[in-house]
C-alpha positions in Angstrom: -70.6 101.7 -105.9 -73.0 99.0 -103.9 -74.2 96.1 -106.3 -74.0 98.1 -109.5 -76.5 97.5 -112.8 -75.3 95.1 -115.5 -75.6 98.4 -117.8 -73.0 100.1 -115.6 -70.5 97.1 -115.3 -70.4 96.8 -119.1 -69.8 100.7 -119.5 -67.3 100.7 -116.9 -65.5 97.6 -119.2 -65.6 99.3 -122.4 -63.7 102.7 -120.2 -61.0 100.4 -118.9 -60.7 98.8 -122.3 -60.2 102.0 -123.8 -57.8 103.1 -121.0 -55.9 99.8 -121.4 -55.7 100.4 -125.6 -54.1 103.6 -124.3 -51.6 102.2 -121.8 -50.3 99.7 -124.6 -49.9 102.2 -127.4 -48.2 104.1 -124.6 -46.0 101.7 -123.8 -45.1 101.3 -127.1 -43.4 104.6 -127.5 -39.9 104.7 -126.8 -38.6 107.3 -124.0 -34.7 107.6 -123.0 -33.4 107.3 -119.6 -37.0 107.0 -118.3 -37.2 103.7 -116.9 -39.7 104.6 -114.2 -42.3 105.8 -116.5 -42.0 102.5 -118.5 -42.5 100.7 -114.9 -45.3 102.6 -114.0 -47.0 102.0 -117.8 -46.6 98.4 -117.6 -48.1 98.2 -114.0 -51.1 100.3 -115.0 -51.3 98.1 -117.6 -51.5 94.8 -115.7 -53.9 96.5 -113.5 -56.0 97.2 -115.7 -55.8 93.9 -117.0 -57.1 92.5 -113.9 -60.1 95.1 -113.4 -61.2 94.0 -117.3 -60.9 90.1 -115.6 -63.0 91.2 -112.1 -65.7 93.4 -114.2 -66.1 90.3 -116.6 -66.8 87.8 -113.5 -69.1 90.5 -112.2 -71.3 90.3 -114.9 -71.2 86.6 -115.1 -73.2 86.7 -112.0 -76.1 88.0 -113.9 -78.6 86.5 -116.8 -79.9 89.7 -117.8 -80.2 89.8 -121.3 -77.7 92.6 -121.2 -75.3 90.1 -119.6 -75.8 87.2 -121.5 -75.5 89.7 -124.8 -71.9 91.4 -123.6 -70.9 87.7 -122.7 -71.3 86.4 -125.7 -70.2 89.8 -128.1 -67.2 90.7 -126.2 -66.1 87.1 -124.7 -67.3 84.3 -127.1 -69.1 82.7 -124.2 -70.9 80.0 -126.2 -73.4 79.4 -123.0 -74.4 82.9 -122.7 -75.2 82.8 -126.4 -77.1 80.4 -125.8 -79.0 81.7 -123.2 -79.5 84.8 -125.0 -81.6 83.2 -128.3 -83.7 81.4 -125.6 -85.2 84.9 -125.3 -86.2 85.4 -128.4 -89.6 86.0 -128.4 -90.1 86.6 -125.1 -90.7 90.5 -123.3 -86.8 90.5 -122.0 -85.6 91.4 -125.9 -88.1 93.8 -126.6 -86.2 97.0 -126.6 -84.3 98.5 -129.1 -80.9 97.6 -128.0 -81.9 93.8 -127.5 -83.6 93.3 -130.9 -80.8 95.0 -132.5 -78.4 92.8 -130.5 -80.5 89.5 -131.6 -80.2 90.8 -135.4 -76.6 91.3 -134.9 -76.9 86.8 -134.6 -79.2 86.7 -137.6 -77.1 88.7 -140.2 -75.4 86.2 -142.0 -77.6 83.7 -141.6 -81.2 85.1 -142.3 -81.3 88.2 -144.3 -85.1 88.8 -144.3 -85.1 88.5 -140.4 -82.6 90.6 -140.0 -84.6 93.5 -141.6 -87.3 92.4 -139.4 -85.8 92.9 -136.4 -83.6 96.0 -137.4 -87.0 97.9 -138.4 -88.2 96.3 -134.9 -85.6 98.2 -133.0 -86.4 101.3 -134.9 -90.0 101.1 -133.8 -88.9 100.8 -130.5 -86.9 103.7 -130.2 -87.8 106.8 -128.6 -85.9 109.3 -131.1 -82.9 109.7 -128.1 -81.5 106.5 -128.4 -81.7 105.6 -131.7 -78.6 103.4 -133.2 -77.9 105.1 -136.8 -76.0 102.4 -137.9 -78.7 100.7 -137.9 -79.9 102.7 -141.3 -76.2 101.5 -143.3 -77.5 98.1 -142.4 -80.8 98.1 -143.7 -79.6 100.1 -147.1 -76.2 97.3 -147.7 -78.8 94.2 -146.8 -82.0 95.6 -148.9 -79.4 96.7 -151.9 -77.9 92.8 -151.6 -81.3 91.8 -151.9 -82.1 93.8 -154.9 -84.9 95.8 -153.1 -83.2 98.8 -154.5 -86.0 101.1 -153.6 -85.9 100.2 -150.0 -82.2 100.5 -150.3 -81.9 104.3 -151.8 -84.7 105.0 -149.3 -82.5 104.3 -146.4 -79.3 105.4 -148.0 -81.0 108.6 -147.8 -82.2 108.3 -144.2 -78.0 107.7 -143.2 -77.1 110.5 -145.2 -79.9 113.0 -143.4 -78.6 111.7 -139.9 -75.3 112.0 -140.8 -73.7 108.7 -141.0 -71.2 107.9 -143.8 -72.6 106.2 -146.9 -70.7 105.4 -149.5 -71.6 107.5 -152.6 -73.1 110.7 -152.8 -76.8 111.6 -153.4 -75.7 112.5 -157.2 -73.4 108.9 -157.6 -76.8 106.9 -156.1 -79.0 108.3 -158.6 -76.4 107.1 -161.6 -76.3 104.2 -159.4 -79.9 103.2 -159.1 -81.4 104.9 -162.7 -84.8 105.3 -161.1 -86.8 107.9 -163.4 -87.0 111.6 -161.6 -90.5 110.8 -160.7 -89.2 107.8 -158.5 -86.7 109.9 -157.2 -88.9 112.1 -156.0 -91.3 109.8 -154.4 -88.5 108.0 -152.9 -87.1 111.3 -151.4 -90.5 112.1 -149.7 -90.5 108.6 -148.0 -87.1 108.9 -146.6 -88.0 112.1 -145.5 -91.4 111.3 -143.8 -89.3 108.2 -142.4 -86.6 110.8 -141.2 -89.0 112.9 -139.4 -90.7 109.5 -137.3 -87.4 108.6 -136.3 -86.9 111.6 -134.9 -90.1 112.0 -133.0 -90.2 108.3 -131.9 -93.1 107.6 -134.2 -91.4 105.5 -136.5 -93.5 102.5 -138.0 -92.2 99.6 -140.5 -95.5 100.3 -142.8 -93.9 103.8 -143.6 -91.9 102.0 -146.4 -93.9 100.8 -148.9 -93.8 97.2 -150.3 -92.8 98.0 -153.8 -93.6 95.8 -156.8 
């Protein structure tokens, strides 16, 4: 492949990763009177060693915000990092995967922002790529914030898309003692919030400020 994207590079590093995660569990496994095969394990595993190291110099060729995001994630490259939060703000991080990649910084450091930019990359999605994980984040950091209506809200929203929560629907209503009434209201939002996601029509303002 002739000058491939940044998008691709990084793909093709987290394959080879994987392959190379294979090749040393592999090689952990003892065989008898198979020397050969433990040759040929250890060679594919310094190969692919040395594609993760050419893949890794490819992309430091670019400062795409893709680039400079991988860099500093999968590296600790404390330039690219850098380089990266010089973007805030600016049109390069407005898509979903950027602004979630920018709250990914802001986590333990600005709680508040962080919910911010998570909803941000929520608006921004289209309903195809939308990054689930995103609603465990915003019910654990609105629960440690004690905006427990925010929190059920998008407990609930996990739970509709599938992705683990910790309790059940039953154990978060012992949890959160809201009256049946609030439940109810609170259901409908998640819900409404559900069916925006879904359609790419998702808008912060969907969850109300409560008092």
């Amino acid at each position: 492949m002739k000058n491939p994207s940044d998008s691709m590079l990084i793909k093709e590093y987290a394959l080879v990763s994987e392959y190379k995660k294979c090749l040393e569990l592999a090689s952990q496994i003892q065989t008898i009177d198979q020397a050969d095969l433990r040759r040929n394990r250890f060679n594919a595993l310094v190969n692919a060693g040395d594609d993760l190291k050419t893949i890794v110099e490819n992309i430091r060729k670019s400062s795409s915000p893709d680039a400079l995001y991988f860099l500093w994630s999968q590296t600790g490259d404390e330039s690219a990092r850098r380089s990266f939060l010089q973007l805030e703000g600016k049109p390069a991080l407005e898509t979903a995967e950027m602004q979630y990649a920018l709250a990914t910084f802001y986590t333990s450091r600005d709680s508040e922002k962080t919910i911010k930019l998570l909803n941000k990359s929520l608006e921004l999605s289209n309903g195809d790529n939308l990054n689930t994980e995103i609603f465990k984040s915003l019910a654990s950091i609105n629960y440690q914030l004690n905006h427990k209506e925010q929190a059920y809200v998008w407990a609930m929203v996990a739970s509709a898309f599938e992705v683990p929560v910790i309790a059940s629907k039953q154990e978060m209503k012992l949890l959160y003692g809201f009256s049946e009434s609030k439940y109810e209201q609170l259901d409908d939002i998640a819900d409404n919030i559900q069916s925006a996601l879904e359609s790419g029509r998702y808008k912060r303002s969907m969850m109300p400020e409560f008092k």
